[in-house]
N, C-alpha and C positions, 0 to 999 in steps of 0.2 A: 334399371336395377334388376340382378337375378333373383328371382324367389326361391326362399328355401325347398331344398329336396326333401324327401323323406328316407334319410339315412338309414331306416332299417332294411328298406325296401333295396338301395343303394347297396346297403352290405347282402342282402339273398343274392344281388341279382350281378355281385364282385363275380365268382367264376365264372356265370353265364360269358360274361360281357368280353372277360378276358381269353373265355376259351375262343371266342369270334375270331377275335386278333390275334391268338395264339394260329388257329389255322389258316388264315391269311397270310403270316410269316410263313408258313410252311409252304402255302403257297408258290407264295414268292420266293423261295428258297428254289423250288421244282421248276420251276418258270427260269430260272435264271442259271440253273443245271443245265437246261436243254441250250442258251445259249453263251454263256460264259464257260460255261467246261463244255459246250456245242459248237454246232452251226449259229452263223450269225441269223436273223428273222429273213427271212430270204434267199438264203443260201438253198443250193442246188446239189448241196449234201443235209439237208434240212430233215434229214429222221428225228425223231421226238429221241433225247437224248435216256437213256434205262437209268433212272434215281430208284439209290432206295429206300425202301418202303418206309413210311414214321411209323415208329413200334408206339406200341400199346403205353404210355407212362405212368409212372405213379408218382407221385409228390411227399414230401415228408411233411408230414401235418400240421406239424407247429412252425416250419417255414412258411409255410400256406396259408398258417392265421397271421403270422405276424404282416408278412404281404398284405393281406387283406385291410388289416388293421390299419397299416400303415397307410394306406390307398384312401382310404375311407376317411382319415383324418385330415390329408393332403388336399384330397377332393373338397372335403368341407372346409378347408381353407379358401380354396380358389369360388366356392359358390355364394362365402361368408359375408354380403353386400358391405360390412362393418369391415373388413380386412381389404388392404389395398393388393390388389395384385402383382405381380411383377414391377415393381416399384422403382427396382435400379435393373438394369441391365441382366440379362443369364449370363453365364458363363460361355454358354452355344453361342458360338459368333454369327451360326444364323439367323441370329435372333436379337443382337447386339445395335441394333442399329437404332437410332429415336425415334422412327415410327412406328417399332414395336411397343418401345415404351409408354406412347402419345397415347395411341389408339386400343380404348379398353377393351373394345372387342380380339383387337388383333394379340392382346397381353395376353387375354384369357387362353384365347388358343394354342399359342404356343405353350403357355405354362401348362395346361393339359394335355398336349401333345406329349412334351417331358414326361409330365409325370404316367404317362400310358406307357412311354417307352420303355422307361427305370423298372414298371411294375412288371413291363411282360419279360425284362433279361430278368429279374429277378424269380421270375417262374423259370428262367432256362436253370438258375441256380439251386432252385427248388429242388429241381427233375433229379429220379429218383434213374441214374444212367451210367452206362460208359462213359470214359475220355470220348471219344471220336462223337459219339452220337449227340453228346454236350455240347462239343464243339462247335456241329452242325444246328442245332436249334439255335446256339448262341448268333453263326451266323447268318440264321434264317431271320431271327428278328434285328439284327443289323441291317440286314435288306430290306423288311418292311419297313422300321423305322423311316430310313433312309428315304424312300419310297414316297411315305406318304407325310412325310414336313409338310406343315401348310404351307415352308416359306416357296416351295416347289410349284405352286398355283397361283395365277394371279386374283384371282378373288378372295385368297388367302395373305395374301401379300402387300403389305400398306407402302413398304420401301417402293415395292415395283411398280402400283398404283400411283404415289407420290409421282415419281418419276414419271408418267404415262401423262397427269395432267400438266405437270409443271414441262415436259416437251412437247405439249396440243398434239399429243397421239403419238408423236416422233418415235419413241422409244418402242411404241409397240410394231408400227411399221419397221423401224431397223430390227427387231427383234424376228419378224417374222421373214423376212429377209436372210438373217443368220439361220435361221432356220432353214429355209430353202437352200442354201449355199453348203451344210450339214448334210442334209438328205443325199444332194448331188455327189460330195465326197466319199458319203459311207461314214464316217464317226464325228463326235462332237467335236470341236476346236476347241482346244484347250491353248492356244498362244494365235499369234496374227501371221498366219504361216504363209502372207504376202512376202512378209520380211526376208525367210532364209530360203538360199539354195545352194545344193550342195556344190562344191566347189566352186560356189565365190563369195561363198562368206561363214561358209560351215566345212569342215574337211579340208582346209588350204594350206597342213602344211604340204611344201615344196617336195614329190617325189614320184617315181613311176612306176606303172605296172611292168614287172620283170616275169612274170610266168602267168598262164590260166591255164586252169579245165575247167571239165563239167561244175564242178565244186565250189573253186575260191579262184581268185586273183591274190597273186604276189605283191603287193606292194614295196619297194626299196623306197626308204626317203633318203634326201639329198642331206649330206653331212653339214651342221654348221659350225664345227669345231676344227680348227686344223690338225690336229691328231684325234684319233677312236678309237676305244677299246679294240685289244683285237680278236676277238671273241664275240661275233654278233648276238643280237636281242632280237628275237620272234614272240610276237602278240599272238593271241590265239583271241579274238573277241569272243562273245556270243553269236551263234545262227541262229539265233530266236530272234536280233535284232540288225539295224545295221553298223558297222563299226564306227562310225564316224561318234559315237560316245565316247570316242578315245582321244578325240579330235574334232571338239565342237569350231571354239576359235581359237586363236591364238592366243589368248589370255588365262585360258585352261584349260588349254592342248596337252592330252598326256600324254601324247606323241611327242608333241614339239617341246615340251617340258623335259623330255629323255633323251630325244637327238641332242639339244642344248648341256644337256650333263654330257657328252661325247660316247656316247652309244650307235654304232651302228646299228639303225632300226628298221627291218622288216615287218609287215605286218598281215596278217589274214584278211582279205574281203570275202565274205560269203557272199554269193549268190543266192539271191532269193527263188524259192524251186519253181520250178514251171512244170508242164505236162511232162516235158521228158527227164524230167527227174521222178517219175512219177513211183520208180522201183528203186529208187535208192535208198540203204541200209545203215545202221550205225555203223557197220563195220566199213563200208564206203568212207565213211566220215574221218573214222580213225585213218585210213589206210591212204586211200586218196585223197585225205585232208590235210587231218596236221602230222602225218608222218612224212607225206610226201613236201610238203612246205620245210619241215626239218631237213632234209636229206635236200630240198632243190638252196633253200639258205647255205646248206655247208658247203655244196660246191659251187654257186658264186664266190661266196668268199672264201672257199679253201681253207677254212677252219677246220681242224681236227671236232671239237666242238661247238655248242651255240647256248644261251642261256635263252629261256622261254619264259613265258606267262599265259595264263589262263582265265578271263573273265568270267563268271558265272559260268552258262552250261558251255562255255569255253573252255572254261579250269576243268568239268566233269569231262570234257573230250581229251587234253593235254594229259591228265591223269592215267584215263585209261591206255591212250597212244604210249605212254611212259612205259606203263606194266606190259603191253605188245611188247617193247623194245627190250624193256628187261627179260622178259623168258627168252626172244631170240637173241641172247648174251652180247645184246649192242646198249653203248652209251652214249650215244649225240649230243645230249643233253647235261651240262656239265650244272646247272643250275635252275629250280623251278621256282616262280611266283602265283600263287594262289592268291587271287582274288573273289572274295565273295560267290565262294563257289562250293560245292557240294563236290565231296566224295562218298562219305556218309552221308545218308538218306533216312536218318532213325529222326531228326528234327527237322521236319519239313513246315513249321507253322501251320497258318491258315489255309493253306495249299492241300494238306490232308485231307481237309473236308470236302474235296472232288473225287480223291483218289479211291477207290476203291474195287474190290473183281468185276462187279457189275460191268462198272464204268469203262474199266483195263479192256474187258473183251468187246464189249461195245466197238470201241477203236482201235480192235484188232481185226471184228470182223466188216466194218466200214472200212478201212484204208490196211493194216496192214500187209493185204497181198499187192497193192498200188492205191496210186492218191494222192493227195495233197491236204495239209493241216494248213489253211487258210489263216493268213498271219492279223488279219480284220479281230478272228475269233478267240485267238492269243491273247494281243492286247485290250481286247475286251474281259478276258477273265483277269488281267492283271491291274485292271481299273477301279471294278469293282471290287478288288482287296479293300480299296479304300472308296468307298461310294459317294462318299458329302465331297471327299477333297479332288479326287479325280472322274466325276460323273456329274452329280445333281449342283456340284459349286458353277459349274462350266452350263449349265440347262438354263437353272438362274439368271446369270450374268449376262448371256448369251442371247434369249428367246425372250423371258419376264423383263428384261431391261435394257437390253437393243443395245450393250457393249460389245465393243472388242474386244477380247482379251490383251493384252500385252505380252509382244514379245519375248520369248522365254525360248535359248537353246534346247535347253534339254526339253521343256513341251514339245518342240517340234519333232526334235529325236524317237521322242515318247511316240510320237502317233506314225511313225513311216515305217511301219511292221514288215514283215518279211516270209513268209511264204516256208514251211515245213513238207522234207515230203513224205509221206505218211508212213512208210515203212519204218521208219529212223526213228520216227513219231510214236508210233503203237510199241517199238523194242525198249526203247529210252522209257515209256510211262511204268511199264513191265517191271523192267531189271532195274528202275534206280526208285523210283517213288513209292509201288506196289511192297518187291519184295526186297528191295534193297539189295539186291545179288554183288552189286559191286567188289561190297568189302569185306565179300565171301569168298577166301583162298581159293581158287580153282576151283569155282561157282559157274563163272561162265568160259565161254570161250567166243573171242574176239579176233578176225583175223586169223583164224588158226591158229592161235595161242591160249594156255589159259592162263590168267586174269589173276593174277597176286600183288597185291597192292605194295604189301612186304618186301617187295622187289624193287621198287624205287631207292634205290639206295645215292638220293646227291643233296646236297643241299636245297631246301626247300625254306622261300617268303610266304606265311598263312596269313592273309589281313579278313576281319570282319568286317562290319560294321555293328555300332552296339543298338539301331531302331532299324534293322532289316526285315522286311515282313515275308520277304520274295526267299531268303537265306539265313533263317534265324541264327544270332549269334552262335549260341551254341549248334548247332550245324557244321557252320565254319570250322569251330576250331574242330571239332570231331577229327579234320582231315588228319590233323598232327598224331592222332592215334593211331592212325594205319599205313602212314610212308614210313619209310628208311632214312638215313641220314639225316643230319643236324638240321634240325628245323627253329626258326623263329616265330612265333604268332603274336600279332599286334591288332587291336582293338580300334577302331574311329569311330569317332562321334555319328550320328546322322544315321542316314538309310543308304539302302544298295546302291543308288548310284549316285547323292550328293554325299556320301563317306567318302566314299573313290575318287571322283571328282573334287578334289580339294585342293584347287593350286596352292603353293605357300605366300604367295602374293596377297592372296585375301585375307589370309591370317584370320580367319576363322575356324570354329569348333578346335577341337580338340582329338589325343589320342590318347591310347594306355597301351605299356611295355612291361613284359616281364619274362625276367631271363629263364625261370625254370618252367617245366611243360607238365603240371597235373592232367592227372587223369580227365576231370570237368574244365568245361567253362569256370563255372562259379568258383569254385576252387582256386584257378588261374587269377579269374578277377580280386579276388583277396590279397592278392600278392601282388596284383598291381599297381602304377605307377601313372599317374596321369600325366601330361605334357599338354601346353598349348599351343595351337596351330595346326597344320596340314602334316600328317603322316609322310608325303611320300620325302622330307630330307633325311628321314629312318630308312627308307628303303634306298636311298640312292647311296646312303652309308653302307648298309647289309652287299648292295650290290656290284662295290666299287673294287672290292677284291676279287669278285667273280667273273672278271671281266678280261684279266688278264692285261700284258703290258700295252702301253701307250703305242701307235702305229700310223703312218700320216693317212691323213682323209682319203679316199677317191674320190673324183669330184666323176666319173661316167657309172652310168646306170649297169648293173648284168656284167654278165663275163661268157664267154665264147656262145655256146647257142642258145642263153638268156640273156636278149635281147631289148631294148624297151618297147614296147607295144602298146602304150598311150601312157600320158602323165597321167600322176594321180589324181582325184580319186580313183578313176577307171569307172568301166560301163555298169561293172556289176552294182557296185553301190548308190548308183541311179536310178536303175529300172527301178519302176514302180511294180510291186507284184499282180498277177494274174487273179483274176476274181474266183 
């Protein structure tokens, strides 16, 4: 049984106690700058990453008491040997389990853990601050939090304990096991990545590489419709990841979901950088990327035009290639698809809280004259967006409890990162997340051209997603602000990439339409119209006119000196990157 505290004592010693854990987040905030917006702990670009400095705070006072207050009542509940503790279940599913329940020691804990957690975001509320600097405290104690869960430790852990006697040690042996097999790869296992490999059971739909450079490979897939559009469709993925998101299996192939709508489809592979990509530039990317991908699709197929799309920092490359095209008074491009992608850079979420001058020249003067952005370092900053669901859920499961995770496409997708090379790297942090130069008229210059958004004049597809952390809604639709011609923007349920990913087969989640384009998001969403199911039979309606007339299939790869040069996937979206 706990013995009474002495609550007055409790209440002097409320900020001492809170300011400990208050700098401890902050801590862990600076800790996890240097390797999440860094080098990974071992890396051989491993400089201490430049954070800045925590300013001086002040608190609003009567916030500060009622916290207190409130603390102190909570507390005296949990030490009140007459009051049952955690009685039913928390809400926190880490906590959810019945040997939290059972085990009074283990109730206590977590129930004080909570209530430390609640007490010290509500000092981030407190804090007397800017947006951004708020931000940043907010998610500095998200990190601690996170961090120190007792359900994270097994001597904190009754579930993991449970487990450990009822398998006579098993669980801690196969745990440590997963362990060792983590260390060996480089990141946690988030899925049983025995199961997939790429092109035989991930990336299969049926097609070949028709072009490479330094850059990308050409993918053409193999038609399964006996007539096509005669208007080809070029993908533009993201280079942050590999493209096979587009094209996990065939049951949510958004490849093979489009060739089956009778689209002839082309698609972008990037290459993941290596040393001699070591000086490559955004303006590479545009020019010898996806201009030169446009221009090598129109002459296989001898289209006057081609309709595209852009996935995340895919869509922010297609965009910009757009605005190239449009000052040099060409239009290849008879139709764009914006996917969960930034043009505007004014609502970047959680992602803000890395960006900043410090940080910008830091990795301008690390890599922007050469280098490599280690792709290990990426999806380790994009992990920790979400630390319980993609970091310490996976530590858990993994290490304290000796499972395997269960196979999951997209976990495995999530972890096969891709290699940045630094120059492209330091220009892109600059001009789209810093200063947002993008969707500033003749702001920059690209290619030798300058950079007018206003210049896009074709029909343009804008989709969100409405729980994107990586793209926040309002982001997205921002694009519809600054292209030209008739645009549609449509809303899905979910996050960056189970929105997108949404066959209509599973007839899940939902979307929102609405024919007029407000100046906001929010505005937009008032007016809108929910639908349920998978977005993209909206988009293969929007896309069916842009396509132009019906024309029979080709069933050979390339035309005159694009050639095929291995079936798909191809090499590039194999290699594993360069440490």
């Amino acid at each position: 049984m706990h013995s009474q505290p002495d609550w007055a004592q409790l209440a002097t010693q409320f900020q001492q106690n809170l300011g400990a854990g208050w700098m401890k987040a902050l801590e862990s905030f600076q800790q996890l700058g240097s390797t999440a917006a860094g080098p990974s702990p071992g890396s051989t670009a491993g400089l201490p990453m430049s954070m800045p400095s925590v300013p001086a705070l002040n608190f609003d006072p009567v916030k500060l008491l009622e916290l207190q207050q409130a603390y102190v009542r909570e507390a005296s509940q949990l030490w009140n040997p007459g009051v049952k503790v955690n009685s039913s279940p928390p809400k926190d599913k880490r906590f959810a389990a019945a040997p939290w329940v059972q085990n009074p020691l283990a109730a206590f804990s977590a129930s004080a853990y909570l209530l430390n957690a609640r007490t010290l975001m509500g000092l981030v509320e407190a804090a007397d601050a800017d947006d951004k600097t708020k931000a940043r405290l907010r998610f500095a104690v998200e990190q601690w939090a996170a961090v120190t869960a007792p359900s994270n430790y097994l001597a904190f852990n009754p579930e993991a304990q449970q487990m450990a006697i009822d398998s006579q040690g098993e669980s801690i042996a196969r745990g440590m096991q997963n362990l060792l097999a983590d260390l060996q790869q480089g990141h946690v296992s988030m899925t049983d990545e025995r199961v997939f490999e790429v092109g035989r059971n991930m990336a299969t739909t049926e097609g070949a590489v028709v072009f490479e450079n330094a850059l990308f490979q050409l993918i053409e897939y193999k038609p399964r419709t006996a007539k096509v559009f005669e208007r080809p469709f070029l993908l533009v993925p993201p280079c942050i990841n590999k493209y096979y998101i587009l094209d996990l299996q065939p049951e949510n192939s958004f490849v093979r979901h489009l060739v089956d709508q009778g689209h002839r489809v082309f698609l972008v592979s990037w290459r993941s950088a290596d040393e001699s990509m070591a000086q490559t530039t955004w303006d590479d990317y545009i020019e010898e990327g996806a201009i030169r991908a446009i221009e090598t699709v129109r002459e296989i197929s001898q289209a006057k035009d081609i309709n595209a799309l852009g996935f995340c920092v895919g869509g922010t490359i297609l965009g910009t290639a757009l605005a190239v095209l449009a000052a040099r008074k060409q239009k290849p491009v008879h139709a764009a698809t914006f996917l969960t992608a930034f043009l505007d850079f004014s609502h970047t979420g959680v992602m803000d809280v890395f960006i900043d001058e410090g940080m910008v020249k830091y990795r301008e003067m690390q890599m922007g004259q050469g280098g490599l952005m280690a792709g290990r370092d990426l999806a380790q900053t994009f992990s920790f967006l979400r630390p319980n669901d993609l970091v310490w859920n996976y530590v858990v499961g993994n290490y304290l409890k000796g499972q395997t995770p269960p196979p999951f496409d997209l976990l495995y997708w999530n972890s096969d990162s891709t290699n940045l090379p630094g120059p492209m790297y330091a220009w892109y942090l600059r001009n789209t997340y810093l200063e947002n130069n993008l969707v500033k008229p003749n702001k920059l210059t690209v290619c030798g051209e300058k950079v007018d958004l206003r210049k896009i004049d074709i029909p343009s597809y804008v989709y969100g997603s409405r729980e994107d952390h990586i793209v926040p809604i309002e982001g997205a639709y921002e694009t519809v602000n600054y292209i030209g011609g008739k645009k549609r923007f449509v809303m899905g349920a979910s996050g960056h990439i189970a929105g997108v990913i949404n066959a209509p087969a599973a007839k899940k989640r939902s979307f929102w339409t609405n024919d007029t384009l407000p100046a906001t998001h929010a505005d937009w969403l008032e007016g809108a119209k929910e639908h349920a199911g998978s977005w993209w039979p909206d988009w293969y309606a929007w896309l069916k006119p842009h396509g132009g007339k019906q024309v029979a299939a080709l069933r050979s790869y390339g035309r005159g000196k694009f050639k095929l040069i291995e079936p798909a996937p191809g090499r590039y979206v194999k290699a594993k990157p360069q440490a």
